[in-house]
N, C-alpha and C positions, 0 to 999 in steps of 0.2 A: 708309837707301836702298841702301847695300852690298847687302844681303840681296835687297832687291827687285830691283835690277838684276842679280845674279848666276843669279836663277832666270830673268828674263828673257832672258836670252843664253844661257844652257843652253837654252832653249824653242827658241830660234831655230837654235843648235848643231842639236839634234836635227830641228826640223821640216825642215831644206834637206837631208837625206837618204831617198834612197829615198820618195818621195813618190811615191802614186796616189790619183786621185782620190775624194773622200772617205771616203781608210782610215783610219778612224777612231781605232784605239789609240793613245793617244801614245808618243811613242817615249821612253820617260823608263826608266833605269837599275831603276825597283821595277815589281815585274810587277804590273800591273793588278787583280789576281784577292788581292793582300796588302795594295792601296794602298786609296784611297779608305774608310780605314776610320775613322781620329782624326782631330777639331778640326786637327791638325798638316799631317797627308794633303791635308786640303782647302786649307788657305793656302796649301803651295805647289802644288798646283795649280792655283789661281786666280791667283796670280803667273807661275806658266807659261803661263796663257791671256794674259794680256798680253804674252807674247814679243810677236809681229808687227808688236807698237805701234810700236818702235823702226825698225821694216822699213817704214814708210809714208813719213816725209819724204825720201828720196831713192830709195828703192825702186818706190813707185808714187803718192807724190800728187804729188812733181816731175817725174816724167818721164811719167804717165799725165793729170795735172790742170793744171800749169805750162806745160807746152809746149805741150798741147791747145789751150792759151787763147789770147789776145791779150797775156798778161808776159812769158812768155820765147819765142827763140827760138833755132834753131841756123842761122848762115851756110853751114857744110858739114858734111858728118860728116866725123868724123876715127876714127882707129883705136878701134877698142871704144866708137863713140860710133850706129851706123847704127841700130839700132834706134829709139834717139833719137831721130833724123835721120828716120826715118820716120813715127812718133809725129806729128812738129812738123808734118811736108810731107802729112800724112793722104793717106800713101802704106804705111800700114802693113798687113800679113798675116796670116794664123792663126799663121803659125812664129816671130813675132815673140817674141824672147826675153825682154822687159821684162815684158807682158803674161799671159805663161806662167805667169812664177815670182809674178807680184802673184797669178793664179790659184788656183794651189797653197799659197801662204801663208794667203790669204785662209781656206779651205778648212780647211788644216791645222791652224788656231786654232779656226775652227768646229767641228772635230772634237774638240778639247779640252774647248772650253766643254758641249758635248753630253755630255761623259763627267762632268766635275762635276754636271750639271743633271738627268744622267737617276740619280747614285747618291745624292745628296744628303739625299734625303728617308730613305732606307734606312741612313744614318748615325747616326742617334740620337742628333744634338746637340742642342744647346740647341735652343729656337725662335728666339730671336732670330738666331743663328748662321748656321740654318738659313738662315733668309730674307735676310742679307748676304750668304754666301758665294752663293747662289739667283740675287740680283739681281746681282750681280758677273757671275757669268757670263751671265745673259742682256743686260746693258748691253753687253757686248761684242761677244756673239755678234748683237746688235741694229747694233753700231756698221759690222761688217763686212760684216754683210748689206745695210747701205746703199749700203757703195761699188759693191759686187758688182751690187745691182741699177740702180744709175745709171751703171756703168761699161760692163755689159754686156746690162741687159734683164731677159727673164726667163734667171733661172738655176735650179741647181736649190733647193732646200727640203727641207731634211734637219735635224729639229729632235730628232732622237734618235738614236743612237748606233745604224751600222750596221757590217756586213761590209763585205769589198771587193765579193764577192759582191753582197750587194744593192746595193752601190754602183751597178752597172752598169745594174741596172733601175729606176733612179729621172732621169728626164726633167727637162726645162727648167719649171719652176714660171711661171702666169702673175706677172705686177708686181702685180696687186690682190691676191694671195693672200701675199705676200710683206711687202708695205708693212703688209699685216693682222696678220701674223707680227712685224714688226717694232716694231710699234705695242705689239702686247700687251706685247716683254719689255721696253720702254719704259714702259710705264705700271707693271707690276710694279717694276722697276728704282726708278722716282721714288717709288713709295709704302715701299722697302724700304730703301733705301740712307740710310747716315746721315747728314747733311748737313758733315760736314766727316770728315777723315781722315787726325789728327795725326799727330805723330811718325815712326815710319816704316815708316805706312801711305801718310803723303802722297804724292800722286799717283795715287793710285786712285780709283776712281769714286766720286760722290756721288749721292746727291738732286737738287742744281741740274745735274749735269752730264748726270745722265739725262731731265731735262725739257728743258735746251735741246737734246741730240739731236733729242729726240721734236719739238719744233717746228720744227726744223728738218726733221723728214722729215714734219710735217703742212705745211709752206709747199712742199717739192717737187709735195705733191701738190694743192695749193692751198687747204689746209682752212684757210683764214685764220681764221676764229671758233676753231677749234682751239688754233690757234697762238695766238693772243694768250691766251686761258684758260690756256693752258700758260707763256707766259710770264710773265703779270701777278706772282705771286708772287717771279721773280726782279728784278722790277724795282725793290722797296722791300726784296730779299732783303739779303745777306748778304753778296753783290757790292760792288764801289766803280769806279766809274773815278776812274785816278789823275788827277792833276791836269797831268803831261807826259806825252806819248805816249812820247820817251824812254826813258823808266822802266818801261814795261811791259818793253820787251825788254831791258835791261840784265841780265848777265850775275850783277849782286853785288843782284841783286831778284828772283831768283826765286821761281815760286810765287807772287805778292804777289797782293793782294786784287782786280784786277783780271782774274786767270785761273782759269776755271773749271775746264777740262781739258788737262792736257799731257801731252805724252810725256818723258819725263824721262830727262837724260846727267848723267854726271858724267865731266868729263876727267880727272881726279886717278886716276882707278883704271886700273889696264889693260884694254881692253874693253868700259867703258862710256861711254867718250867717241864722238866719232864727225868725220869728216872735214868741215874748211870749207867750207859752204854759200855757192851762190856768188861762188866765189872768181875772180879770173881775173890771170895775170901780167900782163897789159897791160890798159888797162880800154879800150881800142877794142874789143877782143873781148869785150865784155859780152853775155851773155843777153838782158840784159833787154828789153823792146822798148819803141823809139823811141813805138810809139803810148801807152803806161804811162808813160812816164818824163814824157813833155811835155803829158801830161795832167792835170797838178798847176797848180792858182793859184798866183802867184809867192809868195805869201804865204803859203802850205799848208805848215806845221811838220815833216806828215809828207814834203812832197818830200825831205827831206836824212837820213831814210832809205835814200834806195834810191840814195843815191851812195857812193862807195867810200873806204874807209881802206885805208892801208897799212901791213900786218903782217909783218914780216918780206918774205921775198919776194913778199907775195901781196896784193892788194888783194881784201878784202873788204863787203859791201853793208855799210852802217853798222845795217842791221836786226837783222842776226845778226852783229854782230860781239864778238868774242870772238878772246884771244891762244892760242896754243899751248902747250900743256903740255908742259915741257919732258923730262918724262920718259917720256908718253906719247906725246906728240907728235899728240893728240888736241883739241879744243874740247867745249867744254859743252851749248852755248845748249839747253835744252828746246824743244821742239817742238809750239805752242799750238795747239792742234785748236779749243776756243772758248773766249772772254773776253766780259767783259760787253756792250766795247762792238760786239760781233756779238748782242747779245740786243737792245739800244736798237736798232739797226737791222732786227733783223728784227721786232721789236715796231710798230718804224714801218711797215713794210713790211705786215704786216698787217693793222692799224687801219686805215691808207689805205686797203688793197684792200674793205674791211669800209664803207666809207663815207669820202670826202672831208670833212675840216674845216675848212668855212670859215670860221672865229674866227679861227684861227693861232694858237690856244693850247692845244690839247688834248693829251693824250698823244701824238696821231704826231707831233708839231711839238715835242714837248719832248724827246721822244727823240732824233730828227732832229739838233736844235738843241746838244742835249748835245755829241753827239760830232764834228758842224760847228766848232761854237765850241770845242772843244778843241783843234782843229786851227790856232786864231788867224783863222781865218773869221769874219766877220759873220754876224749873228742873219737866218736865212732869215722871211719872213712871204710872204704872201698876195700881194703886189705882185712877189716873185720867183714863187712856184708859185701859180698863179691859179686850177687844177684839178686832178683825181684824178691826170689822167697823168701831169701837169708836175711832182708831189711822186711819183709813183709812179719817174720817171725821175731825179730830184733820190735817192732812196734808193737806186737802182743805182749811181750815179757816186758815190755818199758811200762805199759797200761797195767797190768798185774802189780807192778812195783809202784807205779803212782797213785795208784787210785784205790788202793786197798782196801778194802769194809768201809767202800763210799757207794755199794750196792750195783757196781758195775758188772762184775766179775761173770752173774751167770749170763748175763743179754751179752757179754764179748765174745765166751764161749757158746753161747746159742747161733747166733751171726756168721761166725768162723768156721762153721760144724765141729770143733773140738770137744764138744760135752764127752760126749762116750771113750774118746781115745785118753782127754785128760781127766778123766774122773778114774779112769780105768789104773794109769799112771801113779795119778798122787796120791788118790783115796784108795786104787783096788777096789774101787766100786764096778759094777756093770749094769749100766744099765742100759735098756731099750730103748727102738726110736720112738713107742711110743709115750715114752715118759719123757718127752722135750718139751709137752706142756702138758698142765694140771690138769685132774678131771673137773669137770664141768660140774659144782658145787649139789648136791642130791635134790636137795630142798627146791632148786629151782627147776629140775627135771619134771619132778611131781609138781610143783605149783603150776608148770605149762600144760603137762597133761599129752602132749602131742610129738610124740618122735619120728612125726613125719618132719617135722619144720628146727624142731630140737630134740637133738639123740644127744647122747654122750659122746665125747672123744673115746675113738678106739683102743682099744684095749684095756679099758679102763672100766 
């Protein structure tokens, strides 16, 4: 993993400079025109296209998905915190700096993946080769375009390697052309990618991890028959949920059979560790929100998660916790984008939508049931959810309780149309339909110059 995380942070090194909007070249030390040519050229490549991975958990799925939601929030802003602060209070701008830079990264990795995917075929590898290093990059380049389009709308759609130049004259893409787009290098992805990814390749894409995307962006857009076709195979797959929730996030268990995709630290080296996650010197000033925290049954295993230890100075959530490295002075924890039991849920989630079971024993109810009762819950049946909506609502509040500040929370309620009614609920927030995504970053407004092909999102 040395290797993999060293290309990763060179990726990131180079993508946070001198960035415009989708300039394509990467900025990598071998000139372009030498590179892309051996089996060697392409691996770190494709490790370089995972830089931004590391740039999502406090970059932009905590500060653009966590605080959007009903988990966290902020009481005031404080020094280098107002963007933040604005985010939480959807009081936020185009100038907004959090927003910007998720933009530009977002982008700048896209622009990479695009450079492996348009020379690949012209390399004269193997075929097998061909077709991993292929799907690697469009699993990625699939993964970013998701956030991009449920962050912001339509954006633009640039699936081959341009100039800056034509940069300028390429517009905002509608959402159905996009999700189209997204879908395809999802589906190539799962039929290409190998279904595990030893030694130290681990943590790169698979097979399962390209098909639970893909169902995941067929349930955004409500293709429920989709989705469950897509998941069925992961659910006798190759996956396990463990047997304590504990143990999935334990710091001396990672990778373990229960996670399908993460983003991966190691504190031990310098650089690739990364700062404590929800941490706070006094636990009065916790993030998290009151409407989250006291929404657990007294009995719910996972509630004592989301209370605090203390680590040296610092009290950390018990979810991510992890000590300090005494020489980096860094933490480890990986950063799980999906795990199975977000596949048992959305599996349940769209069975249900697919037709109500009224047995209480079929697939949505065993899935359900799974990851309920592993929580130390009693066995849900027909006498608790009597109909579609009362298990359609019983699978919302299970996803809320499993997945907590794993960045799911605002794309559940974005999906669900709940933003307004539960923001309104547990925060007494109000907000607009047109703050269900971001304004379109300023900087790129002006760098295009033409609001014929790019305007801002309304109301903003």
């Amino acid at each position: 993993m040395k290797r993999l995380f060293s290309f990763l942070l060179l990726a990131i090194g180079l993508s946070s400079c001198g960035k415009k909007f989708l300039e394509l070249a990467p900025q990598s030390l071998a000139n372009q025109d030498n590179f892309y040519k051996t089996a060697a050229d392409f691996n770190t490549a494709i490790i370089g296209a995972y830089g931004n991975l590391v740039y999502l958990p406090t970059g932009i799925h905590l500060p653009m998905s966590g605080y959007r939601s009903d988990e966290l929030y902020l009481s005031a802003p404080t020094a280098g915190t107002q963007d933040q602060y604005d985010i939480d209070r959807f009081q936020v701008t185009s100038a907004n700096g959090i927003i910007t830079n998720a933009w530009s990264n977002y982008y700048q990795d896209i622009a990479n993946c695009n450079q492996i995917i348009s020379r690949i075929t012209d390399a004269h590898l193997s075929d097998s080769l061909t077709k991993t290093y292929m799907a690697e990059g469009r699993f990625l380049r699939a993964l970013y375009y998701f956030d991009l389009v449920r962050y912001w709308g339509p954006v633009p759609l640039v699936l081959e390697p341009v100039t800056p130049a034509q940069s300028l004259k390429i517009g905002r893409t509608d959402t159905t052309q996009i999700y189209a787009a997204i879908e395809g290098d999802l589906q190539y992805a799962a039929q290409n990618l190998p279904p595990v990814q030893p030694g130290v390749n681990l943590g790169r894409a698979t097979s399962g991890a390209a098909a639970t995307l893909l169902a995941n962006v067929y349930l955004a857009q409500k293709k429920f028959a989709q989705a469950a076709t897509t998941l069925q195979p992961l659910i006798d797959g190759p996956y396990q949920l463990l047997a304590t929730i504990n143990s999935v996030f334990s710091v001396s268990n990672k990778m373990n059979a229960e996670i399908i995709f993460a983003v991966r630290f190691n504190k031990t080296v310098p650089s690739q560790g990364h700062d404590l996650w929800f941490s706070v010197s006094d636990t009065s000033t916790t993030p998290l929100s009151a409407s989250l925290t006291s929404s657990y049954p007294a009995n719910d295993k996972r509630r004592a998660l989301l209370y605090y230890t203390k680590v040296g100075n610092n009290y950390i959530v018990n979810k991510f916790l992890d000590t300090l490295n005494t020489t980096t002075n860094k933490v480890g924890n990986d950063y799980i984008l999906y795990r199975y039991s977000d596949v048992l849920l959305m599996m349940a989630e769209a069975t249900n939508e697919e037709g109500y079971d009224a047995s209480g024993t079929g697939l949505a109810w065993t899935c359900l049931n799974r990851v309920h009762q592993r929580a130390g819950l009693p066995l849900l049946t027909t006498t608790d959810l009597p109909d579609q909506n009362s298990f359609r609502l019983a699978v919302r509040q299970e996803r809320r309780w499993e997945l907590a500040l794993e960045g799911h929370r605002w794309f559940d309620l974005l999906r669900t149309g709940q933003v307004i009614s539960q923001l309104a609920a547990g925060e007494g927030k109000v907000v607009e339909v047109y703050e269900l995504v971001y304004p379109v970053p300023q900087a790129e407004i002006e760098k295009m110059g033409n609001t014929g092909i790019f305007s801002q999102n309304k109301g903003y």
